[in-house]
C-alpha positions in Angstrom: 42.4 21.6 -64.9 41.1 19.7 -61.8 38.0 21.4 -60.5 37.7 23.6 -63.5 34.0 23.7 -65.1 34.8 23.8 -68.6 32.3 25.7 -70.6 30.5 26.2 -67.5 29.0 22.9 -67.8 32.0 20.0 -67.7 33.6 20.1 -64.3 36.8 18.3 -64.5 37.2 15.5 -61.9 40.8 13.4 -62.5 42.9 12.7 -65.5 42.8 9.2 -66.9 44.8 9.0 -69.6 46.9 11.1 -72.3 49.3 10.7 -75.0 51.8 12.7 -77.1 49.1 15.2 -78.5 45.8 15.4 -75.6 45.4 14.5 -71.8 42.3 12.7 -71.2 39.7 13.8 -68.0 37.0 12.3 -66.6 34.9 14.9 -65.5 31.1 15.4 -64.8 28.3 17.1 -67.3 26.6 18.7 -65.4 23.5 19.8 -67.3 22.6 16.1 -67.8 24.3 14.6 -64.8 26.8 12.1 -65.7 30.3 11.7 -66.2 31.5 12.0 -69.6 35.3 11.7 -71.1 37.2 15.2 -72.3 39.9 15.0 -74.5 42.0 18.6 -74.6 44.3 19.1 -77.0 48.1 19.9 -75.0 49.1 23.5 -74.5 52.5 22.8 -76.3 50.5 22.3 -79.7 47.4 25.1 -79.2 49.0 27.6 -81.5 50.0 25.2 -84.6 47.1 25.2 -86.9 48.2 21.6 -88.1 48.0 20.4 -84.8 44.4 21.9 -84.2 43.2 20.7 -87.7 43.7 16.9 -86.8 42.7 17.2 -83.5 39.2 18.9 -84.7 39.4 16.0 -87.6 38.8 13.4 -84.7 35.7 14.6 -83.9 34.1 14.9 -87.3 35.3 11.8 -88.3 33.9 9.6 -84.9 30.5 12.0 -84.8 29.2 11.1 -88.3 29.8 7.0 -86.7 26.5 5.8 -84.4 27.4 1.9 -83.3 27.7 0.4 -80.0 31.1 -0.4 -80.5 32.3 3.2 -81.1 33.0 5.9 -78.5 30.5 8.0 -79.2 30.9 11.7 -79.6 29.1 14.2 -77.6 30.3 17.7 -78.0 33.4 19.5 -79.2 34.4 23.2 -78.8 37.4 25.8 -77.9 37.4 28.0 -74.5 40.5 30.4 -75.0 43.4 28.5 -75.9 41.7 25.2 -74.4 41.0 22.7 -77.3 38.4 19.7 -76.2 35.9 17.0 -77.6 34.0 15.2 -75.2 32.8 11.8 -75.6 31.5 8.6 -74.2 32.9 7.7 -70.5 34.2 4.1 -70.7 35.2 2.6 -67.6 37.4 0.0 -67.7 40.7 -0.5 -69.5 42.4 -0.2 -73.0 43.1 -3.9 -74.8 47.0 -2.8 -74.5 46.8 -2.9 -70.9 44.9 -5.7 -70.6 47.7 -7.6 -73.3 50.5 -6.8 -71.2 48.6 -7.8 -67.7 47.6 -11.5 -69.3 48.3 -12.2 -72.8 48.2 -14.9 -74.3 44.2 -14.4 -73.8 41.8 -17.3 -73.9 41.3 -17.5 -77.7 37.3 -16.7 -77.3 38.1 -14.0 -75.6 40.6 -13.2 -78.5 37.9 -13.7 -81.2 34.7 -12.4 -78.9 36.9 -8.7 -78.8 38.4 -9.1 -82.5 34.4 -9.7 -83.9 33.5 -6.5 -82.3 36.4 -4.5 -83.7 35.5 -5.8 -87.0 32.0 -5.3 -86.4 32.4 -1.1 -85.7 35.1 -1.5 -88.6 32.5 -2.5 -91.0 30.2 0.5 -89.7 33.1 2.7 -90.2 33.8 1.5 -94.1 30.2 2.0 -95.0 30.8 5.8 -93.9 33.4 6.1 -95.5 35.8 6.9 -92.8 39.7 4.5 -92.9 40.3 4.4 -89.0 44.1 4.2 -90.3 45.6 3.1 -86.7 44.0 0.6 -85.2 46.1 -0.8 -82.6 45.4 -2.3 -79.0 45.9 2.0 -77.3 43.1 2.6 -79.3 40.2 0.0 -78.2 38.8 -0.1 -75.2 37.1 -2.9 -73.4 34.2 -1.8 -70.4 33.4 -3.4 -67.1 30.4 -4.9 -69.0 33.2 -6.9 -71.5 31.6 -4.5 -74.8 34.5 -3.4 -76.8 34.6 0.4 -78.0 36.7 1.7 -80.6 38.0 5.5 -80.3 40.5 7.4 -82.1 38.6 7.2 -85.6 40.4 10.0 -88.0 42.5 10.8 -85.4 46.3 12.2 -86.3 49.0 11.8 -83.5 52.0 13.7 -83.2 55.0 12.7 -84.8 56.8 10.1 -82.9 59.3 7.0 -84.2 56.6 4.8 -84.4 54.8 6.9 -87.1 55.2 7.5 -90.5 54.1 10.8 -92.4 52.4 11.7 -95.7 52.2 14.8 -97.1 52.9 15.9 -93.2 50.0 13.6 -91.8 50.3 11.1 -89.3 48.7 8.2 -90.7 49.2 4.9 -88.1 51.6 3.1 -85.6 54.5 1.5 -87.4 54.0 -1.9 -86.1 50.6 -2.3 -87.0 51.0 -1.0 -90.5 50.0 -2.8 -93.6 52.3 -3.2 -96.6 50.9 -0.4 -98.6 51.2 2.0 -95.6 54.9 1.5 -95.7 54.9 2.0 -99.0 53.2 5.6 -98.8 49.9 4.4 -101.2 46.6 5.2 -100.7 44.9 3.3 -97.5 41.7 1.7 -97.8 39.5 -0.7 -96.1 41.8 -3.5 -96.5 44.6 -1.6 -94.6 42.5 -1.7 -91.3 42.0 -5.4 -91.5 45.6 -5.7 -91.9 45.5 -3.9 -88.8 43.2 -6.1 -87.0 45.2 -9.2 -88.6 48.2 -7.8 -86.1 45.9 -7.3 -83.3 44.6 -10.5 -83.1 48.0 -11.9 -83.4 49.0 -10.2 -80.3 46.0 -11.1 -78.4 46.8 -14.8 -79.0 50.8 -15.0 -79.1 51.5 -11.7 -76.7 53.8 -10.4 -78.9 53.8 -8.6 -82.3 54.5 -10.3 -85.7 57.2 -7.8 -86.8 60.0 -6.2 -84.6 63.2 -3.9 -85.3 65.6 -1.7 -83.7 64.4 1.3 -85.7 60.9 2.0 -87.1 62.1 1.7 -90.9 63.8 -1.6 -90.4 59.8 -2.5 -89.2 58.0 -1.1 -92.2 60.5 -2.7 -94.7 59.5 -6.3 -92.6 55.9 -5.1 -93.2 57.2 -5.5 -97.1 59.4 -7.9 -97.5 59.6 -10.8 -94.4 57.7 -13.6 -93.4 56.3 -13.7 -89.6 56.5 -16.6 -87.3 53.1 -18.4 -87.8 50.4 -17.8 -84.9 50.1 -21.9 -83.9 54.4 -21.9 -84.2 54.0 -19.5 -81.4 50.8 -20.8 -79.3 49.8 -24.1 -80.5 47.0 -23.9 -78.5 45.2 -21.5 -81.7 42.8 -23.6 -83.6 43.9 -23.8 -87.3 40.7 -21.9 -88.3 41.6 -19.0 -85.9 44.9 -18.8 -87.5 43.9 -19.0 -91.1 42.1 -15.7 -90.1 44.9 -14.1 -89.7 47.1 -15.7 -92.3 44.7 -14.3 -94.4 44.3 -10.8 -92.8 48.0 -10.3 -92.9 48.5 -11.0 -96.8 51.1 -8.6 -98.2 49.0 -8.5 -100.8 45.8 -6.3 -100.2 44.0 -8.8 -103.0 44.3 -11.9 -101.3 43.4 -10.4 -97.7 39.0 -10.2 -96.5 37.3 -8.4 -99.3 35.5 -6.5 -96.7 35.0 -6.3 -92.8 31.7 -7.9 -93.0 33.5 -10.7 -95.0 36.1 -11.2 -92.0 33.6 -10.9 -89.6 31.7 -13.8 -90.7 34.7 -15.8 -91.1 35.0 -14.6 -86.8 31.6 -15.7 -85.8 32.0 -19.5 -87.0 35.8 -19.9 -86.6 35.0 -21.4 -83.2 32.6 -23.5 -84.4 33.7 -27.8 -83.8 33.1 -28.7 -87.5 35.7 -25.6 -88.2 38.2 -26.4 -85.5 40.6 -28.4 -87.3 39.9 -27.1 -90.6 42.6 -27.7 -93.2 45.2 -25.1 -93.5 44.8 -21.9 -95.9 47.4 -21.8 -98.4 48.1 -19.3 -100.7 50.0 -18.9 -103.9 53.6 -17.1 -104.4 53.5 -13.1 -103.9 54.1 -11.8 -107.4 57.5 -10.8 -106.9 58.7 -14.5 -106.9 56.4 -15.4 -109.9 58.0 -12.7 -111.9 61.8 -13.6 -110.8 61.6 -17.0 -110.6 60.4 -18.3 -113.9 63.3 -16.5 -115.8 65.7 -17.8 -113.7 64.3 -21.5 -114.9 64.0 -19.8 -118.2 67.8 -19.3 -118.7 68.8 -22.6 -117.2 67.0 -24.6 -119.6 67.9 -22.6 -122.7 71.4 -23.3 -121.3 70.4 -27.1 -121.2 69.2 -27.1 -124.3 72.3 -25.4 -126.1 74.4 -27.9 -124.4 72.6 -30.8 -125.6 72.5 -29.4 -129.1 76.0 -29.2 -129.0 76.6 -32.6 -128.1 74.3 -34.1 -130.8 76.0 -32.3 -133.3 79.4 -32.4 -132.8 80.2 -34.8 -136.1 78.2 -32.4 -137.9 80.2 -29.3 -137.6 81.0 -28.3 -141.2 78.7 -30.7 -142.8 76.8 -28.2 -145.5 72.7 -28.2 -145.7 70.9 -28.7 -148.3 68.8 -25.4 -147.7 71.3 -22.9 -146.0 74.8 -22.2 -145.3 77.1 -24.2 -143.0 75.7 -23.9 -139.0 78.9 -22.3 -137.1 79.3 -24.5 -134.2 80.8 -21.1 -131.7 77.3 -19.1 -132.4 75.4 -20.4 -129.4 78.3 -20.6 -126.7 78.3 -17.0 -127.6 74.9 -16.8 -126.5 74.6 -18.5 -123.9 78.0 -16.5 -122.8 76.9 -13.3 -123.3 73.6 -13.6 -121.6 75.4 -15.2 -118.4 77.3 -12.2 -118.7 74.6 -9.8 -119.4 72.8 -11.4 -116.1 75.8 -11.7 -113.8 76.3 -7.7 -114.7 72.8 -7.3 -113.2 73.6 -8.8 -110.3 76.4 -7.2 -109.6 74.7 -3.7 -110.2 71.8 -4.6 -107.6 74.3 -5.6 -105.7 76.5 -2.6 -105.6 72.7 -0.9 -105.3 71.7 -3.1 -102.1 75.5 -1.9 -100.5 74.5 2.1 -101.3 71.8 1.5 -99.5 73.2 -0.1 -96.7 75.9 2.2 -96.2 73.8 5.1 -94.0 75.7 8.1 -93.6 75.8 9.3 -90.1 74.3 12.7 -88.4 74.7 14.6 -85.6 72.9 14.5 -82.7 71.0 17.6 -81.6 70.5 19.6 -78.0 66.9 19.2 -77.6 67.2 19.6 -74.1 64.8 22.5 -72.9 62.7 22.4 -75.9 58.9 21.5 -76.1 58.2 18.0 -77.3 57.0 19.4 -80.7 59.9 21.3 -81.2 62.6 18.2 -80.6 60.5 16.1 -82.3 60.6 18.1 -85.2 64.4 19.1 -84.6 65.4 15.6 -84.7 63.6 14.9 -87.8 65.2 17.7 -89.5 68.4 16.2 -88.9 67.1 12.8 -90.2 66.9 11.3 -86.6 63.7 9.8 -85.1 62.3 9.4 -81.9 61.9 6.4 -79.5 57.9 5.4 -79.8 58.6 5.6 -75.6 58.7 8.7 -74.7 59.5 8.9 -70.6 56.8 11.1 -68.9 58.3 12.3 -65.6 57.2 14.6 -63.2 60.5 16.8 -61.8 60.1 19.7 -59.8 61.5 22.0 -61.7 60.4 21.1 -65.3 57.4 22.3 -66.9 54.6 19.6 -68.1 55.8 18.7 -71.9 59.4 20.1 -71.9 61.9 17.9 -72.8 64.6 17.6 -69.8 66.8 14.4 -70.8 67.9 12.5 -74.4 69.5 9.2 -74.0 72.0 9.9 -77.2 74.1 12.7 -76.4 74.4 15.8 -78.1 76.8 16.5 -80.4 77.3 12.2 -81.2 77.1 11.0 -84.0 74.7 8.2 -84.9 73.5 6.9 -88.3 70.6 8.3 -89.6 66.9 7.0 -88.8 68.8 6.2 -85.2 66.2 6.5 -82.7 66.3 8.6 -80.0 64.6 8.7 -76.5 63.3 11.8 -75.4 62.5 12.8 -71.4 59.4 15.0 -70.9 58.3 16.4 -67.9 54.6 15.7 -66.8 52.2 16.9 -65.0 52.5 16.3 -61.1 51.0 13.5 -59.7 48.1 14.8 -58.1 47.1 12.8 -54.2 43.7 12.1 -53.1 41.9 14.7 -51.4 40.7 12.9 -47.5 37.3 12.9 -46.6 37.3 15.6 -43.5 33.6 14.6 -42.7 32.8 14.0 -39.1 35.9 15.7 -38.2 36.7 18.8 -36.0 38.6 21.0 -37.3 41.8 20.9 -35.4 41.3 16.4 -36.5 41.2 18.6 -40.1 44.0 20.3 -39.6 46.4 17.4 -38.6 45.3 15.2 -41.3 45.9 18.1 -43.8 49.3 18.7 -42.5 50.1 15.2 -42.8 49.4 15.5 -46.6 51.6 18.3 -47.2 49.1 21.1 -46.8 49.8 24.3 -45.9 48.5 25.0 -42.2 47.4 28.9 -43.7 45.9 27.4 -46.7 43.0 25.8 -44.6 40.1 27.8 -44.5 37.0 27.7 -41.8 33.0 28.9 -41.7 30.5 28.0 -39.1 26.7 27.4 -39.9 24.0 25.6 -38.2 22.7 22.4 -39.1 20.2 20.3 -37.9 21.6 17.0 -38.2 25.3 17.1 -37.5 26.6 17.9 -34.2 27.7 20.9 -33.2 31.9 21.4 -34.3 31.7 18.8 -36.7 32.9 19.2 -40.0 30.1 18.5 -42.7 31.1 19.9 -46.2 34.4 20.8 -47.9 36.1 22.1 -50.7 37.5 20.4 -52.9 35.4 17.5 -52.0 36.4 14.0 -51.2 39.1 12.0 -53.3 39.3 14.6 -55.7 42.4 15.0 -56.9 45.0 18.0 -55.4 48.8 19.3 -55.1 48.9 19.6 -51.2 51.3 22.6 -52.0 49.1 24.4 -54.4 45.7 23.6 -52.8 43.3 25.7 -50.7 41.0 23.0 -48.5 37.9 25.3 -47.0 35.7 23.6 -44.3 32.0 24.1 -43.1 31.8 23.3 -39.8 28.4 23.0 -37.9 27.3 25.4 -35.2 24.5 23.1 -34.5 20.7 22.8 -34.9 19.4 26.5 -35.8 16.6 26.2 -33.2 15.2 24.2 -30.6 11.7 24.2 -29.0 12.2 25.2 -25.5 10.9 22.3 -23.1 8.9 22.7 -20.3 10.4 22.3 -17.0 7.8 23.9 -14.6 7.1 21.1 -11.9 10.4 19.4 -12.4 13.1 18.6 -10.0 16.0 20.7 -10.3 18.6 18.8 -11.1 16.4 16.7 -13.7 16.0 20.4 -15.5 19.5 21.2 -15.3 19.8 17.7 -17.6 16.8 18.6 -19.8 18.4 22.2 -20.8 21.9 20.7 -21.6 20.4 17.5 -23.7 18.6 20.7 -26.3 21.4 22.4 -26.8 21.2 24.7 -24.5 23.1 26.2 -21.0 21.8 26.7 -17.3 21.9 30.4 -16.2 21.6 31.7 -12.5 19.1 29.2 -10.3 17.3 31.1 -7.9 15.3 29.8 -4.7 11.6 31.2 -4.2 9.3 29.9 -1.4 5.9 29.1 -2.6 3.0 27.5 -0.6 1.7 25.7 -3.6 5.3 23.7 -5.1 7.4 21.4 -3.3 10.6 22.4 -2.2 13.3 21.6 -4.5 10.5 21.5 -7.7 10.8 24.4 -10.8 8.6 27.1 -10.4 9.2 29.3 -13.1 11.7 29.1 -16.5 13.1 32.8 -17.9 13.5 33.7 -20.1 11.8 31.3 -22.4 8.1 30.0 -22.1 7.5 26.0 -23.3 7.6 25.5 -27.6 8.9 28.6 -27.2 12.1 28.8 -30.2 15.4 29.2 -28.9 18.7 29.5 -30.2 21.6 27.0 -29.2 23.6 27.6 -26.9 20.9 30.3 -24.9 21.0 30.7 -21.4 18.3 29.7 -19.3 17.1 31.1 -15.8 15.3 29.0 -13.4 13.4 29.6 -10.2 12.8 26.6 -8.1 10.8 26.3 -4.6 12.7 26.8 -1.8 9.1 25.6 0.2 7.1 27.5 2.6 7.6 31.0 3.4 10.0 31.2 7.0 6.9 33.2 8.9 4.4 29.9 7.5 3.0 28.4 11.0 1.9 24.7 10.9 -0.5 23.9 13.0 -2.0 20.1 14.2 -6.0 21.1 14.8 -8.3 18.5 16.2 -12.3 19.0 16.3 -14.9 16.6 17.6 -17.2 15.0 14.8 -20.6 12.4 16.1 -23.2 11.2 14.7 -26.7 12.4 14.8 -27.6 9.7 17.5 -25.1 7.6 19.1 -24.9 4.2 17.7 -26.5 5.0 14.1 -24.3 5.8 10.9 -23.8 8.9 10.2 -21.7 10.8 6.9 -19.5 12.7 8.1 -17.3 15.5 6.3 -14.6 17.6 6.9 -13.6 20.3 5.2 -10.9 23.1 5.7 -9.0 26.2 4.0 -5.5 27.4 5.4 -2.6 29.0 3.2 -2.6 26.6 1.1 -6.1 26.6 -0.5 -9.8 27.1 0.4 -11.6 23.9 0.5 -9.2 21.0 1.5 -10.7 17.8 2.5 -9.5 16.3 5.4 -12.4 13.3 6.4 -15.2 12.2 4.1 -16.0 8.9 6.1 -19.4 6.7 7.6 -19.7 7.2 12.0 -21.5 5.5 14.4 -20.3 7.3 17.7 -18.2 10.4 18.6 -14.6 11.0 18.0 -11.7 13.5 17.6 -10.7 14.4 13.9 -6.5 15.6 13.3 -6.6 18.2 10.5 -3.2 19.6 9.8 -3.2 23.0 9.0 -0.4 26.2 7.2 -1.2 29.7 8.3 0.7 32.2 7.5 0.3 36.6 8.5 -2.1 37.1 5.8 -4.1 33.6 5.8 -5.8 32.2 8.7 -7.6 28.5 8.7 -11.2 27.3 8.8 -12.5 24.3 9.6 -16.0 23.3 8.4 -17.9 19.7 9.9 -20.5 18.2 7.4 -22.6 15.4 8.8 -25.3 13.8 6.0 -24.7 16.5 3.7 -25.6 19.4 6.1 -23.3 21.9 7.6 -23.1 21.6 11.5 -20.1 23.3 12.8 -17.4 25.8 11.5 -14.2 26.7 13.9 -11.5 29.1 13.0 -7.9 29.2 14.3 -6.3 32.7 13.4 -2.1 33.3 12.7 -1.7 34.6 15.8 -3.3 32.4 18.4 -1.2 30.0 16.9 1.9 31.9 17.0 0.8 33.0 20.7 -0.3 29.5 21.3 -3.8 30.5 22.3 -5.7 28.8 20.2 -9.1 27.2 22.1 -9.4 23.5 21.7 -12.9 22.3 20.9 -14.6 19.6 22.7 -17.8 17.5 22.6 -19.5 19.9 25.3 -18.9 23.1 23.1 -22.1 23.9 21.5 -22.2 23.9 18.0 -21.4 27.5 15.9 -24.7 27.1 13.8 -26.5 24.0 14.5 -29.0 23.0 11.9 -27.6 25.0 8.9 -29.3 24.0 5.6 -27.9 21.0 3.2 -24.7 22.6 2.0 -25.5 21.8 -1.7 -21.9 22.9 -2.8 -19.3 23.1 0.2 -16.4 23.8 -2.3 -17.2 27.7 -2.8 -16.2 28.6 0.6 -17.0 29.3 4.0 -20.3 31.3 4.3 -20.9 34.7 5.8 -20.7 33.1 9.3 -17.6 35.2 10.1 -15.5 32.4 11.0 -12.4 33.6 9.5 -12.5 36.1 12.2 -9.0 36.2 14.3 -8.8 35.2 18.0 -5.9 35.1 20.3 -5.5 31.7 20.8 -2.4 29.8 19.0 0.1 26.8 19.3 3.1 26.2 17.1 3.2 23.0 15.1 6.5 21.1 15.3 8.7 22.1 12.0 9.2 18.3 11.5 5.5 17.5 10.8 4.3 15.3 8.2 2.1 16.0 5.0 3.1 19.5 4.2 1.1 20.4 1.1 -2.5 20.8 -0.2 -5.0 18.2 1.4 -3.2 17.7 4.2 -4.1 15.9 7.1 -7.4 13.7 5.3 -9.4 11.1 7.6 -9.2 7.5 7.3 -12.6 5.9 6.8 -11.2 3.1 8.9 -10.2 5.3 11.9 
């Protein structure tokens, strides 16, 4: 049943409980999304109509009750041969646990849980509906301390500690009332009788009436006396136990008239004025009024006789006046013959008592193989019952409900009403299912095996996900501390591949080895890295990312290709050019500017500075085969010179070194109102033969090489 939606709406989470007729679940609704409590009728009882006709009894009975200390009813049905009601989800524990764990309990305690029973009892009566077995299984008590009351109308199988009518279960032998043993019609007053023996328990921790067989404790029920509750625990006020002294009358007339009767007698028992109330007393049951007076009867006719005699001895043939002569032997007759007439009756309820005493003996049956139903009802047939204990085992071999051991052997003989204890094989105990979250799945695996689990019954599926790492487990099936049989179970894992997607990063302009970390920390892997020479990026910087352009999606786990700079072409020349630069007269300030283009970009500027007198300006320049360089001299905003060293008077080392003698190119060229868009039509781009080689370990490679100092 575990992990089975029943009805396609009740998914079954553990068992919580069960006795001879259902197992009780918890499981989840989910329609309305909370957990609710399924009772399901066993399989061993499915087929018998009587079976099916109490259990569906249950539910009509509690449905028609709305109070807060009933278990509340919420849906009842039939799929296939599965029999259920589903109710009210009570967590917590029933008051028989809770009795064994710590009773005697704190006597407000005691009467705080008895008011509340008496309280959903009273609800009860008013519809109409006996609850007929109240008993400590049957109430529960929440986390919150609110008592609940279940089982209303139910019928358990038949077990020892029941007695039938008419073939109907109708209670629990040792919480019976006197007219329930005697096979009357129950009422009202029965279930207070009930609650009488509940509250005893509570308060002494144990019950008022025991026996070795469950007739012997009915006949106490009728005819014995029970050790008073403050004989037991003097700690019990007197108006707690005058509660149940009263309650627990053998006659149903001198017991609470009603529930709502008893319960006021609950609310103010605990009250000081009421504490040390006197004692209730109540008069002789009616048997003893009806014997006794004739008993006294007869002895003092007796007495009387004999003092007649006496006073008329001397008299014994004196003759009356109005009659004939008294005969003195007429009254010893009577008094003779009615000591006879009553020692005769004793001896005949006597010889009675001794019939009944005498219990002829039976044999024992095999019930050993059978279904529960089917002992139970063989050892009835043979005028045996069975223990109210029935041993619930799990063995291996044994089926859930079949009977696999009897403590009386078969074949013995015992006398009948013996009890006998039956062993039935339950359902496996079920272990928790581990939580596999977080987990790889080989971690999985182990754990799993450890359990019991079959290695080929553990199941695997990959899917991304953007918030668990990559090989981790994140869902399973079943799911966490459910409950399974390692041997039966089949455990399936999701297991993340990752996020779906990343946004590919840009890594143009970045060092290699920083882009190498930048790809791995998204998910993703380095390709090939190639080497390209560039004029424009550093050595050693990216140039270009394939196959993926920046904010670009990209799967996890893709490859990525980068190109990075392996610097200047091999045929690149660098070259260390000096031109003269003065002022327009010697001595007054004059702006001067230099500007040059070479292979690494057209209008580089090397000096932008103030100059009084003459001087010699270093520009370093990059040709390469297809790219020569230009220098261009500003002074006060107007062009006044333009050189131009060509690739291969450098490479020849012919390149002509200006001085302050050479004349200017083109002296007096107008203002150059924008010197950034290049050189001019003066043809200085023109190639020479001239050319020196720069040394290869030069400083300030790169655009803008080579600038003037305005403090040189």
């Amino acid at each position: 049943m575990i992990g089975h939606e029943l009805a396609g709406r009740y998914k079954i989470i553990e068992r919580i409980g069960g006795g001879g007729m259902a197992l009780v679940y918890k499981a989840q609704d989910i329609l309305l999304n909370r957990n609710v409590a399924i009772k399901v009728l066993r399989q061993q009882f499915v087929h018998d109509e009587e079976f099916i006709r109490r259990f569906r009894r249950e539910a009509q009975s509690a449905a028609s009750l709305s109070h807060s200390n009933v278990v509340s009813i919420y849906d009842v049905g039939q799929e296939e041969d599965v029999h259920y009601i589903v109710m009210e989800y009570i967590e917590g524990q029933n008051l028989n646990e809770i009795i064994k764990e710590r009773a005697p309990l704190q006597v407000e305690e005691a009467v705080r849980i008895a008011t509340q029973i008496c309280d959903a009892l009273g609800h009860a009566h008013h519809n109409q509906i006996i609850h007929r077995d109240i008993k400590p299984h049957n109430i529960l008590i929440g986390r919150n301390g609110r008592v609940k009351v279940t089982d209303f109308g139910i019928a358990r199988a038949v077990t020892s500690t029941t007695i039938t009518q008419t073939g109907s279960v109708v209670g629990s032998v040792h919480y019976f009332s006197p007219e329930h043993a005697k096979g009357v019609v129950t009422g009202e007053k029965s279930d207070l009788y009930s609650l009488g023996i509940v509250l005893y328990q509570m308060l002494t921790a144990r019950l008022p009436f025991l026996g070795e067989s469950p007739i012997s404790v009915a006949l106490k029920h009728l005819q014995e006396e029970f050790d008073e509750p403050r004989e037991v625990n003097p700690l019990i006020p007197q108006s707690v136990e005058n509660i149940i002294l009263k309650s627990m009358r053998k006659n149903p007339e001198e017991r609470y008239q009603s529930a709502e009767e008893m319960m006021d007698d609950l609310e103010t028992c605990l009250m000081p004025m009421r504490l040390n109330e006197p004692k209730m007393e109540f008069e002789d049951d009616a048997d003893s009024t009806l014997v006794m007076p004739a008993l006294k009867t007869m002895q003092r006719s007796s007495q009387h006789h004999h003092d007649q005699d006496d006073d008329s001895e001397d008299e014994e043939f004196e003759e009356k006046p109005t009659g004939k002569p008294k005969k003195k032997w007429v009254k010893p007759t009577i008094i003779i013959g009615s000591v006879l007439l009553f020692l005769g009756l004793m001896l005949g309820v006597v010889m009675y008592v001794n019939n009944m005493l005498e219990v002829p003996e039976v044999k024992v049956p095999q019930v050993v193989g059978m279904t529960e139903e089917e002992a139970i009802r063989e050892l009835e047939a043979q005028g045996l019952t069975v223990n109210e204990e029935v041993i619930r085992e799990y063995k291996p071999n044994v089926d859930e409900g079949i009977v696999f051991a009897q403590d009386k052997e078969a074949e013995t003989m015992l006398k009948k009403g013996s009890p006998v204890q039956l062993s039935v094989g339950d359902a496996k105990p079920l272990d928790k299912m581990p939580d596999l979250t977080g987990k790889t799945f080989q971690q999985a695996v182990e754990i799993l095996k450890s359990l019991g689990v079959k290695e080929t019954a553990i199941k695997q599926s990959s899917e991304n996900n953007d918030t668990v790492p990559a090989d981790q487990i994140f869902d399973q099936s079943p799911s966490a501390d459910s409950d399974i049989d390692p041997e039966q179970v089949e455990v399936r894992v999701t297991i993340s591949k990752g996020k779906q997607t990343v946004n590919m990063p840009s890594l143009i302009g970045m060092d290699k080895d920083k882009a190498v970390v930048t790809i791995e920390s998204f998910g993703l892997k380095v390709g090939a890295i190639k080497e390209k020479s560039s004029f424009e990026v550093k050595k050693g910087e990216v140039m270009e990312q394939w196959p993926y352009e920046p904010n670009e999606p990209v799967a996890p786990n893709s490859e990525i290709t980068l190109f990075v700079s392996s610097g200047y072409p091999s045929d690149a020349l660098e070259y260390n050019y000096s031109v003269p630069v003065s002022p327009s007269a010697e001595g007054q300030e004059s702006k001067i500017r230099v500007v040059f283009s070479d292979a690494l970009g057209d209008n580089q500027e090397a000096v932008n500075k103030t100059i009084t007198t003459s001087e010699m300006v270093p520009v370093k320049l990059l040709l390469a085969p297809d790219k020569h360089a230009t220098v261009m001299i500003f002074r006060d905003g107007r062009q006044v010179d333009t050189y131009s060293v060509s690739y291969t008077d450098v490479k020849n080392g012919t390149v002509p070194q200006p001085t302050f003698e050479q004349p200017p190119v083109e002296p007096d060229v107008p203002v150059d109102t924008n010197p950034d868009e290049g050189n001019g039509e003066d043809g200085s781009n023109e190639e020479d033969d001239a050319a020196y080689h720069w040394d290869n370990g030069s400083e300030g490679k790169g655009k803008g090489r080579g600038k003037g100092n305005d403090n040189d």
